[in-house]
N, C-alpha and C positions, 0 to 999 in steps of 0.2 A: 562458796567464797565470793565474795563483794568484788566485782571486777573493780580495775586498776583504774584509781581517776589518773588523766593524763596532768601533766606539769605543762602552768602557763606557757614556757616556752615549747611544750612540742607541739611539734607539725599537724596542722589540721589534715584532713582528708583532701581540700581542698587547695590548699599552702604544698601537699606532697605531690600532687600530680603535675605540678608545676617543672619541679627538680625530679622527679623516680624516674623518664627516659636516660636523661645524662647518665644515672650512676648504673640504668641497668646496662647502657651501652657500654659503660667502665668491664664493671664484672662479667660481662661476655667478650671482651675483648682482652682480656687475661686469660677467660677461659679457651680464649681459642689461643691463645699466644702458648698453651701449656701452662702457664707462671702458677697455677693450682695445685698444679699435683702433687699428691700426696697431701695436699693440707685444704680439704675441702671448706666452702665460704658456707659455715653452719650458722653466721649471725643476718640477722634481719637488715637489709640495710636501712631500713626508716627508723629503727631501733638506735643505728648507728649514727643516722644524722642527726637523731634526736637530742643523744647523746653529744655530738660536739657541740648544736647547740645551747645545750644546757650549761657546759660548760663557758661558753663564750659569753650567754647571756648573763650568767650569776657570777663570774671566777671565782670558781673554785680551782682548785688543783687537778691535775688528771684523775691523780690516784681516788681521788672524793667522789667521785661519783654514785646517786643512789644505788642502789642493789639491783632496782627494776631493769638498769640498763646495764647491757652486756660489760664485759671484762674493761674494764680499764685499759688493762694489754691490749686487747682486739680494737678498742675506741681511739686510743691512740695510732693503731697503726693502722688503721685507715688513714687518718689526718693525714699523718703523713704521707701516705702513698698517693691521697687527693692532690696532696701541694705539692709533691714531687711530676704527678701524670698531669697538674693545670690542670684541674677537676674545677676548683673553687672558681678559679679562671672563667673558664667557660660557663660554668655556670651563673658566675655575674653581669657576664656580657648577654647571654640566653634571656636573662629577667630585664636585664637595660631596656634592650631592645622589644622587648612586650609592652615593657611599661612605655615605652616613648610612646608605640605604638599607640595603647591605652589612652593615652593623652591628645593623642591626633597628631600627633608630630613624627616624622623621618623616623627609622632607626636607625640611621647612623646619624650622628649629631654635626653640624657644621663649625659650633663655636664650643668652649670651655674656659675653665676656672683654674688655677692653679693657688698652692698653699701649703702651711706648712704649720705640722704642730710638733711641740715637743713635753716629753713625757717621762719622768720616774720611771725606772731602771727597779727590777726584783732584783735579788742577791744573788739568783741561777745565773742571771746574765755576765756571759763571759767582759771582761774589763775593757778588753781592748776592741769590746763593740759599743764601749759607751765612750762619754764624752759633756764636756760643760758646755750648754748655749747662757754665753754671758748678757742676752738681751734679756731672756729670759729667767735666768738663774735657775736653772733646772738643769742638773746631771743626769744625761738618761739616753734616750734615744729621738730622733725625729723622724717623723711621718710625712711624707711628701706627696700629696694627694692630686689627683686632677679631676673634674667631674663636669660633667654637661652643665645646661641651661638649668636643668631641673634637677641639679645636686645630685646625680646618681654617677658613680667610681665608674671614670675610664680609666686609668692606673693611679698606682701607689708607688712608692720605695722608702725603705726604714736605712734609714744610716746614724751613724753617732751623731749626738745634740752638737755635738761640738762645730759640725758641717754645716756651713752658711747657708742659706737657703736658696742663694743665688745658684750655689753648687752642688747644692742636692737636686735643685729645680732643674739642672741643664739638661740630664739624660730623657726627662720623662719628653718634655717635644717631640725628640726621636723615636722614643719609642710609641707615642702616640701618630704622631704621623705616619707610623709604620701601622699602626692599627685600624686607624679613622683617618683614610685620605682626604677625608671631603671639609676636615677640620681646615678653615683660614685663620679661625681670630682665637685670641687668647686674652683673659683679662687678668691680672696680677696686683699686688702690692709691690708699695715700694721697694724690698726686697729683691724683686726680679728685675734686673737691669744691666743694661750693655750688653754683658756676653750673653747672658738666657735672650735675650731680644734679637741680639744679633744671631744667635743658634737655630729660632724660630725663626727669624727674615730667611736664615737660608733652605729652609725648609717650606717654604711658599707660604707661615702661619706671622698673622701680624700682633704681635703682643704686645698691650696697651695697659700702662700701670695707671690703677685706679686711687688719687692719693686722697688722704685726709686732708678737709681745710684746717689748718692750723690755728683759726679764729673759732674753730668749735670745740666746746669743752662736755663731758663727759661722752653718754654715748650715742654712738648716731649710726645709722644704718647704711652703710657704702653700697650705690649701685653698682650691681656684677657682686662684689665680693662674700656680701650677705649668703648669697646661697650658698658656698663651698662653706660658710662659715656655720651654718644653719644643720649642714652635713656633720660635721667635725662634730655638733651635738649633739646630732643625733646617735653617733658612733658609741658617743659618750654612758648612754643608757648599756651599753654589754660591758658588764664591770670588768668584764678581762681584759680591757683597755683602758681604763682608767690607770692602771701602770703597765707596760711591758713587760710581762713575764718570760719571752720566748727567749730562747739560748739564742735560735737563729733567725735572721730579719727574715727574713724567706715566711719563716715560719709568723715570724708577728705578720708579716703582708697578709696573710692567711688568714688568720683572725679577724683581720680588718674587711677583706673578702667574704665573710660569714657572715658578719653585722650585718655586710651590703646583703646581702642573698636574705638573710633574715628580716630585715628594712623592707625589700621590694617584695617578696614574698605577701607579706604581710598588706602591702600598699594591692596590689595585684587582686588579692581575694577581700579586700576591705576590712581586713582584722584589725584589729589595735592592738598595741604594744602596751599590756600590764606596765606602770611603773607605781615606786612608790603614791606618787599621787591620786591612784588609783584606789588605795588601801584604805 
């Protein structure tokens, strides 16, 4: 029998060894917690990452999955248990910090980006997590991103389109100053102002809105913002973000966590990302 060619998106040999500490420390730390018993871990877990990302990278549905990769049931419920134990978490902060690394720079970053996109709603998605952003005329959900110098996710948060960006924007400061102390500065659009400013002042982070000159017509490239924005696009190649699928934000943050891990993985071992322009 003709061994199995692998699918552009799975994990090279090289891209696995990266991520296979984190999840084996996972599944020995349930094995020791008990949480096993009786339902022994019979799937491969590179099998399993494969599997998510395949989905992330093509969107398909859970259930679609080819045949080569384990149960749908078993692929999903990892997912989840990754998002619920900060798996995906840890693992994108694990790859940040190599990659800074990589580049000759700190691993924890001093400055960042903040931003915001909004995104088409699937028909799973519960009602009362979506929401109309009237700037953009888009009903759906929004993504609230922050990323280093070099566009790589120090947090996310998904809330309904409907939520201003100024107030979607407020939480993440905190919570990123609660992550990366050494963060002072913050660069923004116009969108972020007064209370995100003032949120970040009192947090010792100085955030400075970068605006468009109004004398320039089509399009132009904003210092600072460019790169969150260059991120957002890159996101954009895992179709499962190109609308929101997920019932729960939690769960879209996740996906969004994937791409990054799939992104930097990839940046890390010098892979390239198949896209159609590729074909």
């Amino acid at each position: 029998m003709a061994e199995q060619r692998p699918y552009p998106s799975d994990l090279s040999d090289a891209r696995w060894k990266l991520i296979e500490p984190v999840l084996s420390a996972w599944r020995a730390d349930r094995r020791g917690r008990g949480l096993d018993i009786g339902r022994p871990c019979e799937h491969d877990l590179r099998a399993i990452m494969n599997a998510i990302v395949y989905v992330d990278r093509t969107g398909i549905p859970w259930r679609y999955p080819p045949h080569e990769y384990p149960p749908w049931q078993s692929v999903y419920g990892y997912f989840a248990h990754w998002q619920n134990d900060g798996v995906f978490t840890q693992l994108s902060g694990l790859l940040r910090r190599l990659v800074r690394a990589a580049e000759g720079r700190d691993p924890e970053p001093t400055a960042c980006v903040i931003d915001a996109q909004s995104v088409k709603t699937s028909a799973n998605v519960p009602a009362a997590g979506q929401g109309y952003d009237a700037g953009k005329k888009i009903t759906g959900r929004k993504r609230s991103i922050v990323t280093d110098t070099l566009g790589l996710l120090l947090a996310v948060m998904v809330t309904a389109a409907s939520v201003s960006d100024g107030a979607a924007g407020l939480p993440l400061p905190t919570q990123v100053a609660a992550d990366h102390p050494t963060i002072t500065k913050t660069w923004a659009d116009s969108a972020y102002r007064t209370t995100v400013i003032e949120g970040g002042a009192a947090l010792g982070i100085d955030l400075e809105v970068v605006r468009r000159d109004s004398a320039t017509r089509g399009f132009t490239v904003l210092p600072r913002r460019w790169v969150i924005e260059r991120t957002l696009g890159r996101l954009m190649f895992h179709r499962r973000l190109a609308r929101d699928y997920e019932a729960l934000p939690t769960r879209s943050e996740a996906m969004i966590h994937i791409a990054m891990i799939d992104l930097m993985t990839r940046r890390l071992t010098r892979e390239s990302t198949p896209t159609w322009r590729d074909t």
